[in-house]
N, C-alpha and C positions, 0 to 999 in steps of 0.2 A: 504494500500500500504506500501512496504515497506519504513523506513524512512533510509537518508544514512546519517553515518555523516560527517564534513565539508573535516574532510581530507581524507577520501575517496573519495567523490564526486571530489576535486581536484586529486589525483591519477588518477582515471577513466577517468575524461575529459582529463588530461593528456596524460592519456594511448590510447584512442580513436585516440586521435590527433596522435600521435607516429605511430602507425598503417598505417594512411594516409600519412603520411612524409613517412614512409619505403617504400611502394607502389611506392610513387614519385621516389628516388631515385633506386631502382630496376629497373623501367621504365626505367629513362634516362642513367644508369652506362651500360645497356645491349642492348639499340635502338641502331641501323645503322642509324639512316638521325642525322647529326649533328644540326638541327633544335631542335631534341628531346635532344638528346646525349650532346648539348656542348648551347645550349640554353635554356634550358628546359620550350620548348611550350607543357606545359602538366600539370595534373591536377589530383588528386584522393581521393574518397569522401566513406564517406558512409550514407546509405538512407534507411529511412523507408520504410516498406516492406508492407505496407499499402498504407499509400499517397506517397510514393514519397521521402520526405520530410528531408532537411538536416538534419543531426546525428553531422556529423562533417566530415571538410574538413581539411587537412594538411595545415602546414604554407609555406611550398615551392610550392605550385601550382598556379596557376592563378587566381588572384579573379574575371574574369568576369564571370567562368565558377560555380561560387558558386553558380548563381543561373537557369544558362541553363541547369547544372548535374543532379538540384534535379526534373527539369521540363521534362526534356526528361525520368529521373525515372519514373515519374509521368505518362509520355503518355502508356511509356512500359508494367507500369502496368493495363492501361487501357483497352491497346491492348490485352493483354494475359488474361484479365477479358471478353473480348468481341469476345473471339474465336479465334482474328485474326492472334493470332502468336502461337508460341508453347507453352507449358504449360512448366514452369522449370522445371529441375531438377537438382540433384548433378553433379557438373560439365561443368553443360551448361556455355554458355559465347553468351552473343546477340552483334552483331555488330550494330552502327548505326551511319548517319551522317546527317540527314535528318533536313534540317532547320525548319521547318514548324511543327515538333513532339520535341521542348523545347531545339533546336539546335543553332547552330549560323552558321557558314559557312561552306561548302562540304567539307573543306580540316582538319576541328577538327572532327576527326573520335572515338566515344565513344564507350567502350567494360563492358557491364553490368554483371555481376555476381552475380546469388542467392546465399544467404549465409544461409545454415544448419546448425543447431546447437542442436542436442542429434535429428536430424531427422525432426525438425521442421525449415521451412522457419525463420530464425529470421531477415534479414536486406538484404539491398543490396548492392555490393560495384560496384564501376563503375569508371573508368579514363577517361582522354581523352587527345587523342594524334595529334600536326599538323603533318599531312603525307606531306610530299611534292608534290605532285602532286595524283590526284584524276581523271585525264583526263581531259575534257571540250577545251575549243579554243585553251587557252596558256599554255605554260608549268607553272606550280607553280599553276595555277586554280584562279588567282587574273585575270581575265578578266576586264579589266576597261571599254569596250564597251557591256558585255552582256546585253540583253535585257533580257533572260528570264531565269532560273535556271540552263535549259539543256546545256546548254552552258560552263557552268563555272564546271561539271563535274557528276561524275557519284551518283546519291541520293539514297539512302540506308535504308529502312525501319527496320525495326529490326525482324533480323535473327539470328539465330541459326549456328555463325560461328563454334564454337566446341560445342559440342555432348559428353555429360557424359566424358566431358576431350580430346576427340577428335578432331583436325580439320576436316571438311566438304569438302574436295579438291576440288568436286563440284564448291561450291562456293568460293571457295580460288579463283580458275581456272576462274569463272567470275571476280572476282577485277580484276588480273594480267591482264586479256585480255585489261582491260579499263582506264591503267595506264600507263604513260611513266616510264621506269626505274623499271616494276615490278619488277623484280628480287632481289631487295633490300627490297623491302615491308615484305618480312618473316619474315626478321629480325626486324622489326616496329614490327609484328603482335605477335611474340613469345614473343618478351620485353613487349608487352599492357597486354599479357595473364598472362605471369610467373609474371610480378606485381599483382594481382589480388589475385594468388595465394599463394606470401608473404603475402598478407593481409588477406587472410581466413586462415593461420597458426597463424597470430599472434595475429587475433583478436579472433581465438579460445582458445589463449593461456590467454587470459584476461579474457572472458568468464568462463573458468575451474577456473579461481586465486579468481575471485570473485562471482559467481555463476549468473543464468541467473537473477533471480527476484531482486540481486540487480544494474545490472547491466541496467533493465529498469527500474528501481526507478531514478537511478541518470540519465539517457538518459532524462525523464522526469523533472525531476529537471534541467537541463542545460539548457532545453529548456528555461523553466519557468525565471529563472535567467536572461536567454540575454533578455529575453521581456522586463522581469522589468529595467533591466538596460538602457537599450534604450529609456523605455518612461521616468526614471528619468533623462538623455540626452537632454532629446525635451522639458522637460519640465522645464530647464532651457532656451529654445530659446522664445524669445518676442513674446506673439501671434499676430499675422499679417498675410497677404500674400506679399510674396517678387517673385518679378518676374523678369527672364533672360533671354537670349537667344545666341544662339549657332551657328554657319554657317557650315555649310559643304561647300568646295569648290566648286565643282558641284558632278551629279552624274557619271560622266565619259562618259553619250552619250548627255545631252542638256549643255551646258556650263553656267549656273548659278546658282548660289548658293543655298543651301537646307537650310532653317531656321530652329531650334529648340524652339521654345517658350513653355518657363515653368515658371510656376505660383505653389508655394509653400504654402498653408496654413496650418499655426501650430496651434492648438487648444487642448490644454490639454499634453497628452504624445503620442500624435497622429500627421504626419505629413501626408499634401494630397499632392498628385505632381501630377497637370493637365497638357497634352503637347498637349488639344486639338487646340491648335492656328499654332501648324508646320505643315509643308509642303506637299502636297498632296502625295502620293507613287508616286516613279520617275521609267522612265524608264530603266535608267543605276542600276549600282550592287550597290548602296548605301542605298538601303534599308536595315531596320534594323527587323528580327522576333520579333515578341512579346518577349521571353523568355532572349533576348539578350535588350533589352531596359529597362528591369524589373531589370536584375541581372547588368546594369550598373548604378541606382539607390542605386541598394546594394549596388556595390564596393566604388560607392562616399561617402555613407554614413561610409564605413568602413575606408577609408581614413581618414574622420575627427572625425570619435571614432574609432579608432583602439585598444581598447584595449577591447572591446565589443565580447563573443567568438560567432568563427562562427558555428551557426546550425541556425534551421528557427524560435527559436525562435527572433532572432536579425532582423528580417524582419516582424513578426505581428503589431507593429504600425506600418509598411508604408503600406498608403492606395495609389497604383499608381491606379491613373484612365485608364481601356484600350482608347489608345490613335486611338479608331477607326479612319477612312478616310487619316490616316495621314502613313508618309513612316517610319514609327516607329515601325506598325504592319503589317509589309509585310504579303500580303497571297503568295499563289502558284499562278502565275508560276513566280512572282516576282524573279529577280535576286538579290543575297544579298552576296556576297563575300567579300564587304568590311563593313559590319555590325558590325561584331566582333571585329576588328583590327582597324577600323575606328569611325562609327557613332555613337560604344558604348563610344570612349573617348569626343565625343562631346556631348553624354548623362551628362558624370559625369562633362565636363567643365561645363554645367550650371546649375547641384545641386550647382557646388562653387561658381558660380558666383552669384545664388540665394542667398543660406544661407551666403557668407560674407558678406552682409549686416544685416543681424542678430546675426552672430556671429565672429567677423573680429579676434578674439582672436584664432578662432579654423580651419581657412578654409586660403588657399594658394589661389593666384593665380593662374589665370591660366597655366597647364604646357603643354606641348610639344603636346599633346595630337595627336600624330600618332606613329603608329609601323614599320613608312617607309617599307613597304611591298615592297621586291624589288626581282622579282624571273628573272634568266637566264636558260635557256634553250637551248640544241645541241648535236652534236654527236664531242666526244674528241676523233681526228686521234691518240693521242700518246696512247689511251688506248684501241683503238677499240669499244668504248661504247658510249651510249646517256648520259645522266645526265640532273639534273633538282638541280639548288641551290637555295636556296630562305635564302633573311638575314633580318633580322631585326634590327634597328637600334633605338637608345636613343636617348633622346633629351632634354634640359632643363626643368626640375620643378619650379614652380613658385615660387616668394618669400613669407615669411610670418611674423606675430609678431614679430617671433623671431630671424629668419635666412634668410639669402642671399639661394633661389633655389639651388637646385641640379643639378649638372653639367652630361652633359652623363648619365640622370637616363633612368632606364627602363619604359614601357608605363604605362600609370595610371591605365590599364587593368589588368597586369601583374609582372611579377619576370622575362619575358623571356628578354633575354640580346645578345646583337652579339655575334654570333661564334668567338671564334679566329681566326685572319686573319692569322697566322700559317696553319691553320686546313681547311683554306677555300682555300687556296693556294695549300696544299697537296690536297685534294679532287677534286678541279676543274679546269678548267685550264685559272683560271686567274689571276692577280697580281694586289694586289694594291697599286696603283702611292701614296697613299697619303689616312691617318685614323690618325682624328687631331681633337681637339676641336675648334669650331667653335669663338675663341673671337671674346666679345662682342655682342653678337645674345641676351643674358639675356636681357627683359624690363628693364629702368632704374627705382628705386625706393629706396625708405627708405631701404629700402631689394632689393635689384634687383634679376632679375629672373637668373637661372641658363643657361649654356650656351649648346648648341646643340653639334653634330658632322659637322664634314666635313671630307669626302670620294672621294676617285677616285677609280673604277675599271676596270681594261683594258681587252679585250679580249688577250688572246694570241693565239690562233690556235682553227680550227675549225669555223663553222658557231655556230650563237645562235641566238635566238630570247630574247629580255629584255622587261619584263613589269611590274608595280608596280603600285601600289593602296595606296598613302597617303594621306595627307590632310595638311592643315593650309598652304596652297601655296598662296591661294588670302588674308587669313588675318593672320594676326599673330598671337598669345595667348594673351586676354586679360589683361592687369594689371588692376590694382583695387585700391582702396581708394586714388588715383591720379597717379599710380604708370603707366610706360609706356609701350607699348605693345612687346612678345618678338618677334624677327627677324621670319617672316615666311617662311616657306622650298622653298627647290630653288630646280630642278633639272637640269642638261644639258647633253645634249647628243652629245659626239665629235667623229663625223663619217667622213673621208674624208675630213681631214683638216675644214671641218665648226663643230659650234655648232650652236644646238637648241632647243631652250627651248617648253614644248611640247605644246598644245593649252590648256588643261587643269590644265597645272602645275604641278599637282601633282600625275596625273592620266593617263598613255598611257600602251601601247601591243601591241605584236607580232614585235619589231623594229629591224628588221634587223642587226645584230651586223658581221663584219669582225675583222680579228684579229688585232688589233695595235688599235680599235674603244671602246671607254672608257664612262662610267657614271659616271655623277659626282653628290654628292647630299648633298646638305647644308641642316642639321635636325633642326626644331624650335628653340628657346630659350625659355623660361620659364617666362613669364608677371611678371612688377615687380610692388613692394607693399608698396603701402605708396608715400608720394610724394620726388620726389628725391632730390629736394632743403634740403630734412631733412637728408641726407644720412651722418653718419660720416665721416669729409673729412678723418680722417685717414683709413678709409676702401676703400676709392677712390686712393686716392695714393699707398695702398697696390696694387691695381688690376692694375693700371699705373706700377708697381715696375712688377708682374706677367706679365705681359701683353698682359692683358686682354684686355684695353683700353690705345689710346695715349694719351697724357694730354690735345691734342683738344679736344677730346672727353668729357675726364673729364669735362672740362669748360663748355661746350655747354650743355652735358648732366644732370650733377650733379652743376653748379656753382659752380666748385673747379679748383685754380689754384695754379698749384706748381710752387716750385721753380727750381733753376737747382737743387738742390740733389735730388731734388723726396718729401721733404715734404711738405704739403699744406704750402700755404701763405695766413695766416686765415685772414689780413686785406684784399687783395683782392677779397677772398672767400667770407668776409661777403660784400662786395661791389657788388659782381656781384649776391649775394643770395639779396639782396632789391630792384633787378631790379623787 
């Protein structure tokens, strides 16, 4: 084989990655749904032409889909080994959205692409885009009552949307029929495809700079590299098994909570993650696919080695157990819309809450862990047209070693970030009263957690229908090594002079909205770390000075009491810290 050496091999993995960053941003500079365009829920990789099997994925895409991209590859190539789809060619482009073939939820729509190179099949590149609406009950396709897939929208096996570079109008013509808001969907579909297309110019241009045989020497070697570096990772952690556990709120049709239980044993440069002690498959959409429960094991793990690069060799020590009987590997016709957005971040809360006890130097609290999934839906008299907006929203990261959480961070799944409320204001027709940091929501701790949002937004004209799919409404984020838990999400809904908070919290659809009838939605805090008796009082008075917290709070929370100027008054602080 060929041998590469060291500064190539970084050029290449470089340059691979570079490829998938252009992709990304191609994608979102050129999409119509500001979901893609000014959020960017989206993703782009490239995959063995064999298995499947990550190459490399860019730094600006979403890391849950690290590992549902290379799985749904995997099915695709199964499929087209086994007859059942069409054979590629130059040019072709497969659509697919199919939970159950290495997916996550109907509304991330993936567009695959064979990649030729001197004529030969060498790799395959694939994105993946959230479309706004996919059809199913509610607009935005976050059904929080579905019982069974068909519901939550239209499931897509993998076809042959373009044709030797062509689209298929055919089946263009079937999407559009089964979408609210087709008309906007081209421009989704042209911006999924022309990305695809920057990436087989650029990744042929890398190919030509360095020829094919050593360009799979060093694919090879990257691989080899993240392995080893991963088990030299684990094999700093204590061998043991450490065990956690995770809530989901409910699944949005029984109202009680879904449990995660996972059991961690490390042994050598090998980690097991057993979850066969969770929750039977539910009826409501909180089921999680297999591919999406696997690849939120990845992203936790990449969270606490982040500097480990992504391909699949970064994934051969984790040995996950499939978590049969459990709602972790949802089958068909199980409903699963909040899998992705949802029960993958209560995946990764309890790899953290597992491994900070084996390793509290490397692993945060727990953070905000939901995407506040919040979609409206109606027809705007000022513009003559329906519309479908769906936001996502930030919320506190937890604290750690080193640092006080992150305030307003993006989901532990993702990069994707709220729209500008500029850009959601010009688009849709609603205005919002109030986009504020939620103080004080942070767990108290040695570190406390970081703090959430607070939102209000109002109907102005037109009917709608509002429904959203989050979670951490019944508990908060846990803190850790004594640290306290952060503020759990709150929604209200103010219709006709009353409010009302929904029965499930965090989970309702299809609600009625008139114009002047407003949501309002408090997003987690961030669990904090360590105990807060240990918290510098000078960082406590700084956040009283911000104000973050009142100096009640300080006292009650932290044992710190200032004075009138605002700085601690360390005899009374150490007085009320030896209670």
């Amino acid at each position: 084989m060929t041998t590469v050496d060291p500064l190539t091999l970084a050029v290449i993995q470089a340059g691979l990655q570079q490829v998938c960053n252009e992709m990304d941003l191609a994608f979102s500079r050129s999409a119509f749904s500001p979901v893609i365009a000014e959020a960017d829920d989206r993703s782009s990789g490239i995959y063995d032409r064999h298995t499947g099997a990550l190459i490399s994925q860019g730094e600006l895409g979403l890391p849950v889909f690290v590992g549902t991209m290379q799985y749904s590859t995997a099915e695709l190539i199964r499929l087209i080994g086994e007859g059942k789809t069409g054979v590629p060619e130059a040019g072709d482009i497969y659509i697919v959205n199919d939970p159950y073939l290495g997916g996550t939820h109907l509304m991330d729509v993936r567009f695959a692409m064979p990649f030729y190179y001197n004529g030969e099949l060498f790799c395959w590149l694939q994105n993946t885009g959230h479309w706004p609406d996919i059809g199913g009950m509610v607009p935005g396709g976050f059904s929080a009552h579905a019982t069974e897939v068909e519901q939550e929208g239209l499931r897509l096996p993998p076809v042959k949307l373009f044709k030797r570079g062509q689209m298929d109008q055919e089946i263009y013509a079937i999407l559009c029929s089964n979408m609210r808001v087709a008309d906007q969907r081209i421009g989704d579909i042209k911006a999924q495809a022309a990305a695809l297309r920057v990436g087989e110019r650029r990744l042929t241009g890398l190919m030509d700079r360095y020829g094919l045989e050593t360009i799979v020497a060093a694919i090879a070697e990257m691989r080899a590299k993240a392995a080893l570096l991963m088990c030299s990772y684990i094999a700093a952690i204590p061998d043991g098994t450490y065990r956690s556990e995770a809530f989901v709120d409910s699944d949005g049709v029984v109202n009680e909570p879904l449990r995660i239980a996972l059991a961690v044993a490390k042994t050598g440069g090998r980690l097991h993650f057993d979850f066969s002690g969770s929750s039977p498959p539910c009826r409501g959409p909180m089921n999680s696919v297999l591919a999406t429960t696997y690849s939120s094991v990845y992203l936790a793990m990449r969270h606490i080695f982040p500097d480990i690069p992504l391909n699949a060799g970064a994934f051969e020590p984790l040995h996950i157990e499939r978590p049969e009987g459990t709602f972790l590997d949802a089958r068909y016709p199980r409903p699963v819309s909040g899998c992705a957005a949802e029960v993958s971040q209560r995946v990764a809360e309890a790899v953290f809450l597992a491994l900070v006890q084996a390793i509290p130097d490397k692993v945060t609290a727990a953070p905000a862990g939901s995407s506040g999934n919040f979609a409206l839906g109606g027809f705007d008299p000022a513009k003559g047209a329906g519309y479908v907006m769906y936001q996502i929203s930030g919320g506190g990261y937890g604290g750690n070693a080193d640092h006080d959480g992150l305030a307003n961070g993006c989901s532990t799944i993702g990069i994707s970030k709220t729209p500008p409320v500029e850009v959601m204001e010009q688009v849709f027709p609603v205005l919002y009263r109030r986009f504020a940091l939620r103080e004080g929501s942070g767990g108290a701790g040695t570190q406390r957690g970081g703090f959430g949002v607070h939102y209000e937004v109002e109907l102005l004209r037109g009917d709608a229908q509002a429904s959203f799919v989050m979670d951490h409404g019944r508990y908060g984020p846990p803190g850790v090594l004594g640290g306290g838990d952060g503020a759990p999400n709150v929604v209200r809904i103010h219709r006709n002079g009353t409010v009302t908070i929904p029965e499930h919290l965090s989970k309702d659809q299809g609600i009625p909205m008139q114009p002047g009838d407003r949501v309002e939605v408090m997003t987690p805090g961030g669990g904090g770390y360590g105990d807060p008796l240990a918290r510098d009082p000078g960082l406590v008075a700084r956040d009283v000075h911000l104000g973050y917290y009142r100096p009640e709070e300080a006292r009650a929370l932290f044992g710190v009491a200032l004075q009138p100027d605002g700085a601690p008054d360390m005899a009374e602080t150490e007085r009320l810290r030896e209670r």
